[in-house]
C-alpha positions as CSV (number, residue, x, y, z in Angstrom):
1,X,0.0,0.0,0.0
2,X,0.8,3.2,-0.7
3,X,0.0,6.4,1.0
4,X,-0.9,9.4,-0.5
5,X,-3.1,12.7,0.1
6,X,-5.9,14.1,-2.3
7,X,-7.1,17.9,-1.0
8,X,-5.9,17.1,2.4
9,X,-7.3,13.9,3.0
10,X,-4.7,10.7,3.2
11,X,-5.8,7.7,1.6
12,X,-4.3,3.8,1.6
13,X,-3.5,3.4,-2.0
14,X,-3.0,-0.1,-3.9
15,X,-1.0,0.4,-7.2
16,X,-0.1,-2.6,-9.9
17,X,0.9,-2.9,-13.0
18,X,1.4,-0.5,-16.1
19,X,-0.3,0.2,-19.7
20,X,-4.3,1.5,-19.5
21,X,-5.1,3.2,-15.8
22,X,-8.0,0.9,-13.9
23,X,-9.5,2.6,-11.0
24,X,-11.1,0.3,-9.0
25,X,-13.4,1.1,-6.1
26,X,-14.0,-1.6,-3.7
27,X,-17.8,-2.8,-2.4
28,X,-17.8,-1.3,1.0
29,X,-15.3,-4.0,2.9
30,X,-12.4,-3.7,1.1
31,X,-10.1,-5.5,-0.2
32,X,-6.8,-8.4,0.4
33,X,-3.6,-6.9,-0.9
34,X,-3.4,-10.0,-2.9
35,X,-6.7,-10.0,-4.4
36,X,-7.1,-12.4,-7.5
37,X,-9.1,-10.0,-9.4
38,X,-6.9,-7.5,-9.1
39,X,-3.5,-9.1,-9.1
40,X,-4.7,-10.9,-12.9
41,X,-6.2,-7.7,-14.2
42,X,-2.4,-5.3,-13.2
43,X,-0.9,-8.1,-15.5
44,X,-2.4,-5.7,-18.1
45,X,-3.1,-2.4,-16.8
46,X,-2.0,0.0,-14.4
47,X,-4.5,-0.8,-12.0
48,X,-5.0,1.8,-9.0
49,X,-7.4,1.0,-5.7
50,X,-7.9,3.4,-2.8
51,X,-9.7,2.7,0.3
52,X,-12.6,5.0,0.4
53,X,-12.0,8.1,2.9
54,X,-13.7,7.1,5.9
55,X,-13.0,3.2,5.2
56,X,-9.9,1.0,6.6
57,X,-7.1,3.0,8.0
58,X,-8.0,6.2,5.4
59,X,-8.7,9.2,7.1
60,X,-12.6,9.8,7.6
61,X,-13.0,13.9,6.6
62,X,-15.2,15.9,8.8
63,X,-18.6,16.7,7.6
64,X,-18.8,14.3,4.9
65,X,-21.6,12.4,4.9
66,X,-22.8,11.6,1.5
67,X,-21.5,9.4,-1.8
68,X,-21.2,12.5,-3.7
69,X,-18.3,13.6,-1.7
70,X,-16.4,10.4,-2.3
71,X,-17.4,10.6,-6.5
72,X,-16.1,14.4,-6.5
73,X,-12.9,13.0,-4.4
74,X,-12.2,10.7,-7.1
75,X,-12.7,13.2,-9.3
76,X,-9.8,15.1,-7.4
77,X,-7.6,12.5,-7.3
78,X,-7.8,11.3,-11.0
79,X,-6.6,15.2,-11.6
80,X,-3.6,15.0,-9.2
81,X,-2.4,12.4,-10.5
82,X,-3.0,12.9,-14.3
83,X,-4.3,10.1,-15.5
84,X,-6.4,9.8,-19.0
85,X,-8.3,7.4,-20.5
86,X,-9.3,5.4,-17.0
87,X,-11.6,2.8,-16.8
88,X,-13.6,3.3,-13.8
89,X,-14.9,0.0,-11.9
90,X,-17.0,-0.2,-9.6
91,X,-18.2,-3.0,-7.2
92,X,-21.5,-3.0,-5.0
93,X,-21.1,0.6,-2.6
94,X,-17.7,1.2,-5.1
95,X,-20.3,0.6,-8.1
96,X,-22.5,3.2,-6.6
97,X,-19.7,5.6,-6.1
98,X,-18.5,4.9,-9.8
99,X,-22.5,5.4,-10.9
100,X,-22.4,9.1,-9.2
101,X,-18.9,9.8,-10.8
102,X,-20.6,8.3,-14.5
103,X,-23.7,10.6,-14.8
104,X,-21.2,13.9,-13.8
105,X,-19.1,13.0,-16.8
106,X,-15.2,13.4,-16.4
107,X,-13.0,13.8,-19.5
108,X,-10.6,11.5,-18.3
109,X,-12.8,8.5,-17.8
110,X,-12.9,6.2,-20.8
111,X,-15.3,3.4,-19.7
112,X,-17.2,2.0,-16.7
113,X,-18.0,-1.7,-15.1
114,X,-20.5,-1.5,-12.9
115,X,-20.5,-4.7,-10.7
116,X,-23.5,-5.6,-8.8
117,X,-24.0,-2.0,-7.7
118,X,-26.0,-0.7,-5.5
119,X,-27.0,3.0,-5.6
120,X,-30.4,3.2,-7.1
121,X,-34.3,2.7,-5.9
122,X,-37.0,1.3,-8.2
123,X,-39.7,-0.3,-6.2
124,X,-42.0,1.7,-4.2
125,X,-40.9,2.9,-0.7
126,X,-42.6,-0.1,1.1
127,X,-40.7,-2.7,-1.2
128,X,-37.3,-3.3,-0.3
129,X,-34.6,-3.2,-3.3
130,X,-31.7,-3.8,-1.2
131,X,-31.2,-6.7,1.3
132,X,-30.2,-4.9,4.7
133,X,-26.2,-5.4,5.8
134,X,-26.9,-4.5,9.7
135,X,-30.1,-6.4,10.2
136,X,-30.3,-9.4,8.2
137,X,-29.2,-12.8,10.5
138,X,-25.6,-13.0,10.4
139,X,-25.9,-16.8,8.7
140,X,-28.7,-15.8,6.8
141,X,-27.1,-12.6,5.1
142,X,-23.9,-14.8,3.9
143,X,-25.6,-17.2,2.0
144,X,-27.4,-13.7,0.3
145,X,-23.8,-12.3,-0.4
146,X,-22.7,-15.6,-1.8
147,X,-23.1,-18.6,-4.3
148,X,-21.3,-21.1,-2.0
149,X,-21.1,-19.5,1.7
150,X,-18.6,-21.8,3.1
151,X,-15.5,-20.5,4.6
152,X,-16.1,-16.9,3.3
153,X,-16.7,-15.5,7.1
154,X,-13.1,-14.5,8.3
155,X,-12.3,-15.6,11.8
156,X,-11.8,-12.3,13.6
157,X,-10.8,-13.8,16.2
158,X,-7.4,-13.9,14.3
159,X,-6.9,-10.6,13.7
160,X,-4.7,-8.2,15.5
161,X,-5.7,-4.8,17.0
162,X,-4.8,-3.1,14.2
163,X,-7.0,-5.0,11.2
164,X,-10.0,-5.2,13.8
165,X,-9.4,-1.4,14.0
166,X,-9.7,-1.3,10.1
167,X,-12.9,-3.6,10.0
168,X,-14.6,-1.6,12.6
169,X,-13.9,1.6,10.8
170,X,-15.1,0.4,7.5
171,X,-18.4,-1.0,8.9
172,X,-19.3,2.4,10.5
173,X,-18.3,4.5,7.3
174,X,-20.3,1.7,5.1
175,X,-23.1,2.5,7.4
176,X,-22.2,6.6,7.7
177,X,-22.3,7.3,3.9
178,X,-25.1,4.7,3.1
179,X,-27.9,4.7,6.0
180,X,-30.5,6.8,5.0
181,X,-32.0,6.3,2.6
182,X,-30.8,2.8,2.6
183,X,-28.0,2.5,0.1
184,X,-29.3,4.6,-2.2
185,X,-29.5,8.0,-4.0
186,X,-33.3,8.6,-4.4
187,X,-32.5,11.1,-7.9
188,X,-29.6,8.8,-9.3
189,X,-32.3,6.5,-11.4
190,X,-33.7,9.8,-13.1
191,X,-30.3,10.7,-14.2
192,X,-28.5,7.1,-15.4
193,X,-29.2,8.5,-18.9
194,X,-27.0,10.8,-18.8
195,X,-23.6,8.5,-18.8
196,X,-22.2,8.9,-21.7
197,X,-19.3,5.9,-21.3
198,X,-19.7,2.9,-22.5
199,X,-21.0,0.5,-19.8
200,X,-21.1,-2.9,-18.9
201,X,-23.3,-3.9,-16.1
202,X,-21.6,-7.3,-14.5
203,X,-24.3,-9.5,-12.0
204,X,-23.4,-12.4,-10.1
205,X,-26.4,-14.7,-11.1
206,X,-27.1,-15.9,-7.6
207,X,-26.9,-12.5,-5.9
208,X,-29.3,-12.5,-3.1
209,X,-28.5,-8.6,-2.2
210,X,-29.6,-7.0,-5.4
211,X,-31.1,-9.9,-7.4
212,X,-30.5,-9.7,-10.9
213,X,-33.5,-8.1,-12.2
214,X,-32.3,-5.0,-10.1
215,X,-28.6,-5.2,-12.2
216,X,-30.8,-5.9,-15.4
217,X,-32.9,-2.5,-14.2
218,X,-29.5,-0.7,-14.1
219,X,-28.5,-1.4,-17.8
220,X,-31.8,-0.9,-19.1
221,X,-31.3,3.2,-17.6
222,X,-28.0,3.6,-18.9
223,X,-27.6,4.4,-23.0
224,X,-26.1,1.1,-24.4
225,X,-25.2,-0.6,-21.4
226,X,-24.4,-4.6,-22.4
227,X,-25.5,-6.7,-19.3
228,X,-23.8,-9.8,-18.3
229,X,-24.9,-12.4,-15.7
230,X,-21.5,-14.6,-14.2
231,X,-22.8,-18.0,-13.6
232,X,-22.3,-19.5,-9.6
233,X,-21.2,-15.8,-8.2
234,X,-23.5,-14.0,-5.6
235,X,-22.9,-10.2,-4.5
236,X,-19.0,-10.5,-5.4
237,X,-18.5,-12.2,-8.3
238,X,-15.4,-10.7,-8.8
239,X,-14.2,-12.3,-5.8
240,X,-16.1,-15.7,-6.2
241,X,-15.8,-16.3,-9.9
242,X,-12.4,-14.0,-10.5
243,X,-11.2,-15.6,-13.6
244,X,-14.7,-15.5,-15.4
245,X,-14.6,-11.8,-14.0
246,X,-11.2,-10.6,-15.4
247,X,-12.1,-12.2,-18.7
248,X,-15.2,-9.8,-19.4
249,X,-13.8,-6.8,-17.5
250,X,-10.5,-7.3,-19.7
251,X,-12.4,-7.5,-23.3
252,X,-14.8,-5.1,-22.9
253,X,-11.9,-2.3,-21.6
254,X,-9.7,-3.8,-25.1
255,X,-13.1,-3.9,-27.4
């Protein structure tokens, strides 16, 4: 990791890799320094992922309290460090950030991957879109986050004072920047139709926290977005089903 500072605010900074910039913005949790999906897509781009301001050991700034201040922070840091031509990726809360960044427009952003994002409403107010991180049944919410459940819990119990710190911290800015309304932006959908990127729209076929008709939903609003389903992935499919992952994320950034 790297650490660096964008307008005053220090970030944790993974960087990988050389050729076409990647920005990837992780789902909410994170992300393993060794991460599959990562590591295989820096074998052929310069691939760049911060921890959100707020989440793992990156400083949380004062008085922020909505996603549009972490899309307009990207913003900043994509001009500091002078990058062109980016592909923006985005996964679940990271898709929603990418979403808010999309319909602003940036000249240096190329394409965007939205992978089972979160970020938009389109059922009524009584009908829930979005499967609830803090009060869904521990057991219960893993086997909506994932095709096969087993052994993706980490034992905590293992981790030293300092990753617990960074878990704890991520939880409550998950929670901060997405609590109400519930992980979502209520005037996003109304404005999808102004990205102007070309857009593919990624959905783990088994994803029991925003079921594929919602990631279908999310294409349909967004001017020639190409949806894919990966087969025996839930809410992370670029975690689950990495190498199927990589290989769309890598052809649609070359095609």
């Amino acid at each position: 990791m790297d650490r660096m500072e964008i307008g005053g605010v220090g970030i944790d900074l993974w960087r990988q890799g050389a050729g076409r910039s990647v920005l990837f913005l992780h789902p909410g949790d994170g992300f393993a320094p060794d991460d599959p999906f990562l590591g295989a897509l820096a074998k052929n781009y310069h691939v760049l992922a911060p921890w959100h301001p707020g989440f793992g050991n990156s400083d949380f700034p004062a008085g922020w309290a909505t996603v549009d201040d972490l899309a307009y922070f990207y913003f900043d840091l994509l001009d500091q460090l002078g990058l062109e031509d980016v592909a923006l990726v985005g996964a679940s809360f990271g898709g929603w950030i990418a979403a808010e960044m999309a319909v602003r427009g940036h000249n240096r952003l190329s394409r965007l991957v939205l992978i089972d994002a979160l970020g938009i409403k389109l059922s009524d107010r009584t009908t829930r879109d979005i499967a609830d991180f803090h009060n869904t049944d521990a057991a219960l919410l893993e086997t909506l986050k994932w095709a096969n459940p087993e052994g993706r819990q980490p034992d905590l119990m293992r981790y030293d004072d300092a990753a617990l710190t960074a878990v704890v911290r991520s939880r409550e800015a998950f929670a901060h920047y997405g609590w109400k309304p519930y992980m979502h932006n209520p005037v996003l959908t109304r404005w999808l139709h102004r990205i102007a990127l070309p857009t593919l729209v990624l959905w783990g076929a088994e994803d029991g926290i925003v079921k594929p008709d919602y990631g279908q939903a999310y294409a349909a609003r967004i001017p020639g977005a190409r949806f894919e389903q990966i087969a025996k992935a839930g809410h992370f499919p670029h975690i689950e089903q990495a190498a199927a992952s990589v290989e769309l994320v890598r052809a649609f950034i070359d095609g």
